[in-house]
C-alpha positions, 0 to 999 in steps of 0.5 A: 500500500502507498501510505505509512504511519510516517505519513501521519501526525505523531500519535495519530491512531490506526484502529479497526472496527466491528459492531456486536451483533454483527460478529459475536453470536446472538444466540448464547451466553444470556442474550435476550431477543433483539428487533434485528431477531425479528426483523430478520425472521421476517420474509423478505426483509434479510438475504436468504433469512439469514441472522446473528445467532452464530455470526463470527462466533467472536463470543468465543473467538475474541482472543484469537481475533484480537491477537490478529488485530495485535499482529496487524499492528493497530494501536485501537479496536472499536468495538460496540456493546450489545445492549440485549446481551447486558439487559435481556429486556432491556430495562432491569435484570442484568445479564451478568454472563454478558457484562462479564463478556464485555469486561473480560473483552476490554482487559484482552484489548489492554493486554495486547496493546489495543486502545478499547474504543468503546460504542454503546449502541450499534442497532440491536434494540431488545425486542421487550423494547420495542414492543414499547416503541423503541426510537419512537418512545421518549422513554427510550432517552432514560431507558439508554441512560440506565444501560449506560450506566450499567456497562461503563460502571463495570468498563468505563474506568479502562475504555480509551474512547467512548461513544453512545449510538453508531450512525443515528442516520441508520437508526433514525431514517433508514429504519423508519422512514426507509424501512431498509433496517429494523424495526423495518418502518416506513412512516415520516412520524416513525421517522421524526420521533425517532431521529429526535429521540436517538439524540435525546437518548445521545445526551443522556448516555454522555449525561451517564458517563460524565456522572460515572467519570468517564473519560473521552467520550464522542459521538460517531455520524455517517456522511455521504457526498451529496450531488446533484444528478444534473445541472437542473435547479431541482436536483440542487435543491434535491441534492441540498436536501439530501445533505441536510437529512444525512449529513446536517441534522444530527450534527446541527443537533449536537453542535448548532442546538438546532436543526436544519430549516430545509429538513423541518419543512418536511419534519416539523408537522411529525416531531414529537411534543416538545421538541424545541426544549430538548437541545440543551440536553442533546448538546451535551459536551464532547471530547471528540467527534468521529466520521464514519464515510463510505461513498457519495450519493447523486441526487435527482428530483421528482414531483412526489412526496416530500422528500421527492428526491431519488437516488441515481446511479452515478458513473464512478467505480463501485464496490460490491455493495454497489457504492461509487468509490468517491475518496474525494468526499471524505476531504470535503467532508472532514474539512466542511465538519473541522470549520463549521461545527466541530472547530478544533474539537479532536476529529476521527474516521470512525468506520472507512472500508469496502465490500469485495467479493474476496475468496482466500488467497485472492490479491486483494488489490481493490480494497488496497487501492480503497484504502490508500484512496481514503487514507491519502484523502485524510492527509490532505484534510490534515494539510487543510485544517482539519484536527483528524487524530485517527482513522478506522478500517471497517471491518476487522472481520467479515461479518454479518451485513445486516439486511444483506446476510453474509455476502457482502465482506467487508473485512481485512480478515476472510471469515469461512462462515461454514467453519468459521476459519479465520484467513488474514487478506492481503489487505491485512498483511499490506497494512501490517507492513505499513504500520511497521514502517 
């Protein structure tokens, strides 16, 4: 690969991550059902049905995965909690098989020399929630916060970085007003409750962690470019209100205590009672601010339903997830997030990575070519300003891709999902000697 730690200022971070139900295994150890249990049971809604009862069995794996991430020489792990497995139901008992899981997991990461980047929440609701409403109840606000306190009350005290949601785009939008994720809803309430309350439940997570002294502690969005499909006034406009959607909502939220003005003329009608007041919790103060960047998106009107825009196939490379390969918008991205909302807060790529169909002993040279792409596009937002500290490879291992079942692999590391054999990609090795270098 073209880049080096050398490359990057002293002490910037190299990580890797994945996310719990995605990789541990849902169906032992104590855990309780979660929404994407149902959701995938559900005809129609995951590839060939398929689910995280085994996943990459890290439950019972995780030593031999972490000395992989050792080996590779990563300074971090981001790693995400399963709220299911700590509280089954979601509110009372604790599952003491599944906190100790998370315990015994942090001291591994400590004992190889991985800086523990914790996320409390990365999608896997308890069902017993969301038979109460999940996103869409205001409670859930106070519900996260008692999880909250519950794991970092065992974990906080050795954790490098902690975070409270994964991606509140994906939680809020994709699975309320898409219904590509669960709960699988498709209703413009569903959606504004839920995208409100996702920040609610932010503000009383970091609220939670500050009481209990935790140190370090962020929140992590998604971003995509969004471009216009044509020259025409309506796509611009189309394309501007994509971007407030995905990438100026949540941010405005934390940062301005405010959302944006496009995205509340379609919203405002649906949002909870009350939700004006809410800011100043949502504000919470942060430590650092992670970006997690994949691809753009071009953007094309039509005279339907707000929000009456599509997505239009775009012309670049793309990767197997049928994502144009667009390194150029992580600068833009890092840049436009350093100058007008984050303004020196300490910033990190929290998830950047490809889907290829890779079988072992394959060169691997797509996703090199990947990753040097993005990783030079973090260079020179550094040359232009922005106070980038790392960057996250998604993922360490192929895992479970949600709705998409086990086709799409995004690891560093092959994972044979019939015998679970773990086969390091030539991806891995080039980023090993990078690392060395």
């Amino acid at each position: 690969m073209d880049f080096s730690r050398s490359d990057f200022p002293q002490g910037f971070l190299f990580s890797a991550a994945t996310s719990s139900y995605q990789i541990e295994g849902h169906g032992f150890g104590g855990a309780g059902k979660t929404h994407w249990d149902t959701f995938a049971a559900t005809p129609g809604n995951v590839v060939r049905a398929e689910h995280g009862q085994l996943a990459c069995d890290h439950y019972n794996r995780f030593e031999e995965d972490l000395d992989l991430a050792r080996d590779m020489g990563l300074d971090a792990y981001r790693f995400s909690t399963s709220w299911a497995r700590v509280m089954p139901e979601g509110r009372g008992a604790v599952n003491a098989e599944g906190l100790d899981f998370y315990d015994r997991l942090v001291d591994a990461m400590l004992e190889r020399g991985l800086k523990p980047q914790a996320t409390l929440y990365h999608w896997e609701l308890p069902v017993a929630l969301a038979d109460l409403g999940g996103w869409r109840n205001p409670d859930i606000a106070h519900w996260f916060g008692d999880f909250t306190t519950v794991v970092m009350e065992r974990i906080g005290d050795r954790v490098f970085s902690a975070a409270p949601i994964n991606e509140p785009w994906c939680v809020g939008w994709l699975s309320h007003f898409e219904g590509h994720h669960a709960p699988g809803l498709r209703d413009i309430r569903a959606a504004a409750h839920a995208m409100h309350h996702v920040l609610t439940a932010h503000g009383r997570s970091v609220q939670a962690m500050r009481a209990l002294g935790v140190q370090n502690v962020g929140a992590v969005c998604n971003f995509e470019a969004s471009l216009p499909a044509d020259s025409s006034p309506a796509a611009a406009a189309a394309a501007q209100l994509y971007d407030g959607i995905y990438n100026r909502f949540f941010i405005g939220g934390l940062f301005q205590g405010a959302y944006p003005q496009d995205v509340m003329e379609g919203l405002a009608p649906h949002m909870p009672k009350g939700w004006q007041d809410d800011f100043d919790l949502i504000g919470q103060k942060l430590d650092w601010f992670g970006l997690n960047y994949y691809t753009r998106k071009l953007i094309g009107a039509n005279d339907g339903a707000w929000p009456s825009y599509d997505y239009i196939d775009g012309p670049l490379p793309k990767t197997q997830m049928g994502w144009e390969i667009y390194p150029e918008g992580l600068h833009q991205l890092l840049v436009w997030v350093e100058q007008n909302y984050t303004k020196g807060l300490p910033l990190f790529v929290t998830e950047n990575g490809m889907s290829n169909a890779d079988t072992v002993g394959r060169d691997d040279v797509e996703r090199m070519a990947y990753l040097d792409s993005h990783l030079a596009a973090c260079k020179t937002a550094i040359r232009d300003g922005a106070n980038l500290r790392g960057y996250t490879f998604w993922s360490l291992l192929d895992n479970y891709e949600w709705a998409l079942g086990y086709e799409k692999r995004f690891g560093l590391i092959h994972v044979d999902f019939e015998t679970l054999e773990r086969s390091p990609k030539a991806s891995y090795y080039a980023i090993a000697r990078a690392l060395a270098e």
